[in-house]
C-alpha positions in Angstrom: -15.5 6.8 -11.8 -17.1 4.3 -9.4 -18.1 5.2 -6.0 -16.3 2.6 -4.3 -18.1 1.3 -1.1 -17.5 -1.4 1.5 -19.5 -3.1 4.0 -18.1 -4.2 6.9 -20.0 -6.4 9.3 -19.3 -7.7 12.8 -18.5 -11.2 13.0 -17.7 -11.2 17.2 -15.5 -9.7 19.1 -13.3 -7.3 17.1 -13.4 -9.1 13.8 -15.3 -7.9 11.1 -15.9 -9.3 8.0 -15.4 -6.8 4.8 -18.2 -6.9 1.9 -16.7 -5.4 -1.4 -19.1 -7.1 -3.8 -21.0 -10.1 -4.6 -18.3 -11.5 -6.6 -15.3 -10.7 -4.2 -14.4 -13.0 -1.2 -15.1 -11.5 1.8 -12.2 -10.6 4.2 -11.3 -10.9 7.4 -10.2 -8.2 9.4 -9.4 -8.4 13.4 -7.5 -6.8 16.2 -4.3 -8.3 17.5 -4.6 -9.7 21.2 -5.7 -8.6 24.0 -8.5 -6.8 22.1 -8.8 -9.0 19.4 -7.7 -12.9 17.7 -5.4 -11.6 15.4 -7.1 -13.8 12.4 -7.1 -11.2 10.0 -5.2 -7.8 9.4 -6.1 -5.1 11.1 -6.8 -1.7 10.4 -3.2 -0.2 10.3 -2.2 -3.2 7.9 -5.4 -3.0 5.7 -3.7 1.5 5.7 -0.5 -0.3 5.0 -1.7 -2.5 2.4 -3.7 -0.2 0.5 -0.8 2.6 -0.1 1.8 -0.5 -1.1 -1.2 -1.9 -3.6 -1.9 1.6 -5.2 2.0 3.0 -5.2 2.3 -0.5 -7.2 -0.2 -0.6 -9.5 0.7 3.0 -10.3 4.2 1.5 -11.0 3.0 -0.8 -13.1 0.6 0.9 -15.4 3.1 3.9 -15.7 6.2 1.1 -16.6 3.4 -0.5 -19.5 2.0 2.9 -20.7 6.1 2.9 -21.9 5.7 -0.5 -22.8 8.9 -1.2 -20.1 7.9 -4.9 -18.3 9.2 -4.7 -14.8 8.7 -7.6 -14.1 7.0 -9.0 -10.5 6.8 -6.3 -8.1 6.8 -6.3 -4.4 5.9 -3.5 -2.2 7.4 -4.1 1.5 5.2 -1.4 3.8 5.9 -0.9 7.4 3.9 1.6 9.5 4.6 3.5 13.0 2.0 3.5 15.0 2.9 5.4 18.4 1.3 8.6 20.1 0.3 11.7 19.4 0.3 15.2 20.9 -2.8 13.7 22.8 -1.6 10.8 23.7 -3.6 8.9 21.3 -2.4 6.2 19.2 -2.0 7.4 15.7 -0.2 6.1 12.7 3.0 8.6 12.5 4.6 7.1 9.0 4.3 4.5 6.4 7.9 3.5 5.0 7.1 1.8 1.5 9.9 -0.2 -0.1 8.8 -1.2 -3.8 10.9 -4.0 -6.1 11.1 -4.1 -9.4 11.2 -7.8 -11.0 14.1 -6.7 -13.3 17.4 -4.7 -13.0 16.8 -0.8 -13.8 19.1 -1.2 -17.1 16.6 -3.2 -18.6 13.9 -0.9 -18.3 14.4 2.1 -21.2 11.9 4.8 -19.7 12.5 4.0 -15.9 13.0 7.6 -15.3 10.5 9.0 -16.7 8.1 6.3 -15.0 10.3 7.3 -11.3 9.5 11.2 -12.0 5.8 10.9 -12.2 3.8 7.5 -11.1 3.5 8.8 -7.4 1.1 11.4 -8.6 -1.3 8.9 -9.8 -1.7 6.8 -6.8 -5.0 8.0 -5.3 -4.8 6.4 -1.7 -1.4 7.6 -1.1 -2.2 11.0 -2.6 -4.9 11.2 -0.5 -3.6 9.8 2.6 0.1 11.3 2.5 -1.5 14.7 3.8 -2.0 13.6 7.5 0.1 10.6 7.6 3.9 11.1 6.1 4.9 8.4 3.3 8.7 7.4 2.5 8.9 5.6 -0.6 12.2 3.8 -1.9 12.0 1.7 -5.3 14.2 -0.6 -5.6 15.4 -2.6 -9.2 16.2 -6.4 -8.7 19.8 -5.9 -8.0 19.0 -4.2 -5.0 20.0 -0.5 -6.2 17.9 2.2 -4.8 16.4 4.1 -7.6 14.4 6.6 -5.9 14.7 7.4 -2.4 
């Protein structure tokens, strides 16, 4: 596997822009005011982000290894951020909310997809030890399927 790397330059102030590679965009990232603009996300966001992007692209290649097409999926992530037993500011939770395009009935080897795609996820795997993770799927009818 690749040894994924990032360079991350500052532009002023607290934004930075983020170099993946010389064919991806850059990105923006900044602090909300006072310390920063707010143009971009910031740190806990880009956290957030990754763990909703990985938990659903584990979804997904686990729903088309069974050939099952869920159809568009949307991952809804919401962190706490408060303070710690040192009163630093910490992130204390990720909630993760992931919707399936299609109604659970339609898709033949759901469970089997539900019992097993967290393990795949790298960055939640590998975040979920210091920072807890609550993850709820959700089919397009709105029924919690896992959760």
């Amino acid at each position: 596997m690749d040894q994924p790397s990032v360079t991350l330059t500052q532009r002023q102030g607290y934004q930075f822009e983020h170099r993946f590679g010389p064919d991806i965009p850059v990105l923006l990232s900044d602090e909300p005011a006072p310390l920063g603009t707010g143009l971009g996300p910031d740190p806990v966001e880009l956290l957030a982000s990754a763990v909703g992007n990985c938990l659903s692209a584990s979804l997904l290649f686990a729903c088309q290894k069974y050939k099952d097409e869920p159809g568009r999926l949307r991952a809804d992530v919401k962190a706490t951020v408060g303070r710690n037993e040192r009163n630093r500011m910490r992130v204390l939770g990720l909630a993760v909310d992931l919707h399936l395009g299609r109604p659970a009935a339609e898709l033949p080897h759901l469970q089997r997809v539900l019992d097993t795609f967290e393990d795949y996820c790298t960055v939640t795997q590998s975040v979920a030890g210091a920072i807890p993770v609550a993850l709820r799927v959700l089919d397009s009818t709105g029924a919690v399927l896992k959760g």
